[in-house]
ChimeraX commands (.cxc) that place a marker at each C-alpha (Angstrom):
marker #1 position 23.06,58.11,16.31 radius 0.5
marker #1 position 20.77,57.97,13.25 radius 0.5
marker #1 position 22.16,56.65,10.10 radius 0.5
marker #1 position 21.70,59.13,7.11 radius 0.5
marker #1 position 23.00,57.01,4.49 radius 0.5
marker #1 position 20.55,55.26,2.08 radius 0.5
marker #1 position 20.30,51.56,2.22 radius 0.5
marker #1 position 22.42,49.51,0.13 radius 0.5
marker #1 position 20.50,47.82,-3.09 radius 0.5
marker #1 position 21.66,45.49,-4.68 radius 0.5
marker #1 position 21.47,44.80,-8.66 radius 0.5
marker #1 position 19.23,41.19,-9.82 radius 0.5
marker #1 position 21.99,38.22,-9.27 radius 0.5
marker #1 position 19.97,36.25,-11.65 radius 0.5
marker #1 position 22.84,35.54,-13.73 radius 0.5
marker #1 position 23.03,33.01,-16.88 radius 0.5
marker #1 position 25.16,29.91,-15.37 radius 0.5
marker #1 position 28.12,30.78,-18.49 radius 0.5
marker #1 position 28.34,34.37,-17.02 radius 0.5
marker #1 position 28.74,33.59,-12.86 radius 0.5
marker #1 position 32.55,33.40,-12.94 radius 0.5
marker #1 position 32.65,37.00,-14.94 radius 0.5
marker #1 position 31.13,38.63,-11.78 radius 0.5
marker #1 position 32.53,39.49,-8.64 radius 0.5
marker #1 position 30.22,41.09,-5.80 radius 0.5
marker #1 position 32.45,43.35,-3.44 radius 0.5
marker #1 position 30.19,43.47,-0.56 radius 0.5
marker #1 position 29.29,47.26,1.50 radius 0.5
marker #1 position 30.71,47.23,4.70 radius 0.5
marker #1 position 28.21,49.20,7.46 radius 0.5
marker #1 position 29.97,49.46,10.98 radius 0.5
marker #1 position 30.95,46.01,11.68 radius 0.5
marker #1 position 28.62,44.23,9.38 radius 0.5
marker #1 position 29.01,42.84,5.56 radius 0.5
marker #1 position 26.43,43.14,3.93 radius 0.5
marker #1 position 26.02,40.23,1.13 radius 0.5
marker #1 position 22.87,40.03,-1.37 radius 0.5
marker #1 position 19.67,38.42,-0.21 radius 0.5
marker #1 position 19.72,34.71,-1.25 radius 0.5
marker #1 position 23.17,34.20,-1.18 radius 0.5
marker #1 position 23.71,30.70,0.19 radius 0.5
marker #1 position 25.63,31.95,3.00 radius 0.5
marker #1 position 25.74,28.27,4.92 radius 0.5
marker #1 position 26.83,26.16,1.53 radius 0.5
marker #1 position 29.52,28.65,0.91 radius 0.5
marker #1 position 33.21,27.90,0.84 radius 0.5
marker #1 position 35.45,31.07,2.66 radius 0.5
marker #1 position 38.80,31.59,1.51 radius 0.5
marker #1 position 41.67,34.52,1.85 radius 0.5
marker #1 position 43.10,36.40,-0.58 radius 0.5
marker #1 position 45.49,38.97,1.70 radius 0.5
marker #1 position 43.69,40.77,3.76 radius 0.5
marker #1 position 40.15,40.00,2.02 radius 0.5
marker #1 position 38.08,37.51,2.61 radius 0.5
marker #1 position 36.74,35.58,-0.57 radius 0.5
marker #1 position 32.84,33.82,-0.18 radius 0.5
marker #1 position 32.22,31.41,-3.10 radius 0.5
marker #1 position 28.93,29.38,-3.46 radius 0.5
marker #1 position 28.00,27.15,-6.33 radius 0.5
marker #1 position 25.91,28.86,-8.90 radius 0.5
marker #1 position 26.38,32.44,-7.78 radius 0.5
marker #1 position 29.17,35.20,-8.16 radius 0.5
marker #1 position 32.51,35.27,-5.70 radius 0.5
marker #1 position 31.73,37.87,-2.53 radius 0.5
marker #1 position 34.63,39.93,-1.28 radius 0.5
marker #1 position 34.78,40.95,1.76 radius 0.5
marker #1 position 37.23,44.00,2.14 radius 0.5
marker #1 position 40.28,43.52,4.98 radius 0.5
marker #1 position 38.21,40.97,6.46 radius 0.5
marker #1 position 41.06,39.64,7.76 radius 0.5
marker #1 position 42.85,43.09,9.34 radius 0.5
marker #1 position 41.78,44.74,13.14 radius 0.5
marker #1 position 39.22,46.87,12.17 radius 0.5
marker #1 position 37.77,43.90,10.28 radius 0.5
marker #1 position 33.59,43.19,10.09 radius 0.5
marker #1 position 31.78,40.92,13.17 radius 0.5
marker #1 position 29.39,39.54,11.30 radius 0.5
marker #1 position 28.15,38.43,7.41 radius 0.5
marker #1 position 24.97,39.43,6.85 radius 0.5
marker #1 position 22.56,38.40,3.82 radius 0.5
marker #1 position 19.96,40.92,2.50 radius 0.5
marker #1 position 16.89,37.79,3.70 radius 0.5
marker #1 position 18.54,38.13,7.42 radius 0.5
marker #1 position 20.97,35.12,7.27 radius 0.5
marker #1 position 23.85,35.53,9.72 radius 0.5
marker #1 position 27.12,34.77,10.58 radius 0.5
marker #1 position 30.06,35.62,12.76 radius 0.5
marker #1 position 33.21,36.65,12.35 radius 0.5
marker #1 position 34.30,33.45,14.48 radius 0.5
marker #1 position 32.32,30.78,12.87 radius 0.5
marker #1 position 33.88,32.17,8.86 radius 0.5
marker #1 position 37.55,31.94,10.39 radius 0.5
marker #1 position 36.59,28.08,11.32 radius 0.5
marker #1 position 35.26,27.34,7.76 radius 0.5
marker #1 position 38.07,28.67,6.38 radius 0.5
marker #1 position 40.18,26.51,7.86 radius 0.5
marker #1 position 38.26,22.91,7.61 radius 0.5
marker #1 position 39.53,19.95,6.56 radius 0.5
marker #1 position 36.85,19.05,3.22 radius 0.5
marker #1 position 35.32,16.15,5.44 radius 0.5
marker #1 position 34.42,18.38,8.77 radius 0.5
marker #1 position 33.24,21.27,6.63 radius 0.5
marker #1 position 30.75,18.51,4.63 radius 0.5
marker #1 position 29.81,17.74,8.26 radius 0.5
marker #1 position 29.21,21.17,9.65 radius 0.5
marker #1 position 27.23,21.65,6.24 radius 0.5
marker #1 position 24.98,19.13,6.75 radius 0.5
marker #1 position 24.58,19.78,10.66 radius 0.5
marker #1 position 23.34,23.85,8.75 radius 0.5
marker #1 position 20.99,22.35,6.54 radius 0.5
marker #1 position 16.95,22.74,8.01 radius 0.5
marker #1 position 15.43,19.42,7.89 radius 0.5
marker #1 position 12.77,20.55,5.25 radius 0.5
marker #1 position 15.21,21.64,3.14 radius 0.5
marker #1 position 17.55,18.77,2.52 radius 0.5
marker link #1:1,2 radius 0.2
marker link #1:2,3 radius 0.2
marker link #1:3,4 radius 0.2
marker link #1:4,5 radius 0.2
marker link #1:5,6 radius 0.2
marker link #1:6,7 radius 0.2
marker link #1:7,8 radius 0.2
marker link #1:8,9 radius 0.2
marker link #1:9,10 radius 0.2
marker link #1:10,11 radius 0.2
marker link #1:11,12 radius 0.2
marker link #1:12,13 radius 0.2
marker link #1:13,14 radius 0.2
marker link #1:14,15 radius 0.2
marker link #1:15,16 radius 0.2
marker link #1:16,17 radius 0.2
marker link #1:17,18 radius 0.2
marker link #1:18,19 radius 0.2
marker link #1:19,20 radius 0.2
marker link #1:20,21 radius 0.2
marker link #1:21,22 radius 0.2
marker link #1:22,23 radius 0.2
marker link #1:23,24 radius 0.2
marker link #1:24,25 radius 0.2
marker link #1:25,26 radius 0.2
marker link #1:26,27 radius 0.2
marker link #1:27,28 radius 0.2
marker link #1:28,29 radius 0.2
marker link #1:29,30 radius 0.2
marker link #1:30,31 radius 0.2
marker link #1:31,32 radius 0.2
marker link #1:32,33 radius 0.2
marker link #1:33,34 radius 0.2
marker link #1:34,35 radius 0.2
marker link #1:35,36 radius 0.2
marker link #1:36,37 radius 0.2
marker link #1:37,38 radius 0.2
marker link #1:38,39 radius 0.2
marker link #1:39,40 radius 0.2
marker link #1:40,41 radius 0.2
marker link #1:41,42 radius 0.2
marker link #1:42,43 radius 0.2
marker link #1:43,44 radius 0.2
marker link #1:44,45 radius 0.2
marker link #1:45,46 radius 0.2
marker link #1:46,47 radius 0.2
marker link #1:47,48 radius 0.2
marker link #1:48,49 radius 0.2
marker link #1:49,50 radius 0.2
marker link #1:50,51 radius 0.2
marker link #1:51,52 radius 0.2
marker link #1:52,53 radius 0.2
marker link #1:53,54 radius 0.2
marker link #1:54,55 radius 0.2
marker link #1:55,56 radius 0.2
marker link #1:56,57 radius 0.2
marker link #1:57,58 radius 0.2
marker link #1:58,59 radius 0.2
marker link #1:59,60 radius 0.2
marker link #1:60,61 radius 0.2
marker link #1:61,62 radius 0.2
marker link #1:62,63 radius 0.2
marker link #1:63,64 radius 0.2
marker link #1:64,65 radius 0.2
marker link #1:65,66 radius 0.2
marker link #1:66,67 radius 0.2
marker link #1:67,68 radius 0.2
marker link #1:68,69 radius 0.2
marker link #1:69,70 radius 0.2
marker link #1:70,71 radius 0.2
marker link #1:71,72 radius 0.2
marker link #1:72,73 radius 0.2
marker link #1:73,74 radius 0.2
marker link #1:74,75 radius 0.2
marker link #1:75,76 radius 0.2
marker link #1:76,77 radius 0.2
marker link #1:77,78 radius 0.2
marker link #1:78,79 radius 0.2
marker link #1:79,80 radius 0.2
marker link #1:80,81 radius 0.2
marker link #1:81,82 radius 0.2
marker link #1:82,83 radius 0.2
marker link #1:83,84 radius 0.2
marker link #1:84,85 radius 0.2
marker link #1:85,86 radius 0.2
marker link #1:86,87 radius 0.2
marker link #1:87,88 radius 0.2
marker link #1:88,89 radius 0.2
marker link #1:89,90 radius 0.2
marker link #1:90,91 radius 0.2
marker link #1:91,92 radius 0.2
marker link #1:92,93 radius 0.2
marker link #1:93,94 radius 0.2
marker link #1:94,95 radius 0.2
marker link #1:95,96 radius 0.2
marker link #1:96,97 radius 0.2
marker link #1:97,98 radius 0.2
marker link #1:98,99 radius 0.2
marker link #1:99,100 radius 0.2
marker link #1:100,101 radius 0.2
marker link #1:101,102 radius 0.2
marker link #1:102,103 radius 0.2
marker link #1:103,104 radius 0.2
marker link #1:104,105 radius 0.2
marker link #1:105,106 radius 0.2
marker link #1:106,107 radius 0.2
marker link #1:107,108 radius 0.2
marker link #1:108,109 radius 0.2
marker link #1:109,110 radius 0.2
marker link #1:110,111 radius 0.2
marker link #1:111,112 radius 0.2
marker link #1:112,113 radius 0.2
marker link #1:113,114 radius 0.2
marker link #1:114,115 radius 0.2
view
């Protein structure tokens, strides 16, 4: 099946720090993929629920929702526009971590070059 619609773009994220928490990204759902922007620091973020939506937050950058996240027909997988992934299985365990194992899980994510 060939996909017809045009590729999602996204606007520039580069936000003044004062302005991050006026912005909220709702992120394009294709099949059973969410598409967030490319940069987002998908592996610092903190996941949270708000009904059937799931809610990314990362320091420094505007909320993602994720529509019915959280509902049968929900996305797999969280995608980032630079190719960073994650499943559906590893955001329901994040959301759900005690402060001290998520630091740990964090840390475990972090490349060694990058810490």
């Amino acid at each position: 099946m060939e996909n017809t619609e045009p590729n999602i773009h996204f606007g520039p994220l580069d936000l003044p720090s004062h302005s991050v928490g006026l912005v909220t990204v709702l992120a394009p759902v294709r099949g059973h993929t969410a598409l967030l922007p490319a940069g987002y620091p998908l592996r610092r973020a903190a996941f949270s629920r708000m009904k059937s939506h799931l809610i990314v937050q990362a320091h420094g950058h505007p909320p993602v929702v994720v529509p019915h996240f959280f509902t049968n027909a929900a996305p797999t997988t969280l995608l980032t526009g630079d190719g960073i992934e994650m499943s559906r299985h590893m955001v329901m365990l994040m959301s759900s971590l005690s402060s001290r194992v998520e630091k740990a899980l964090s840390a475990l994510a972090v490349p060694a070059g990058d810490a």
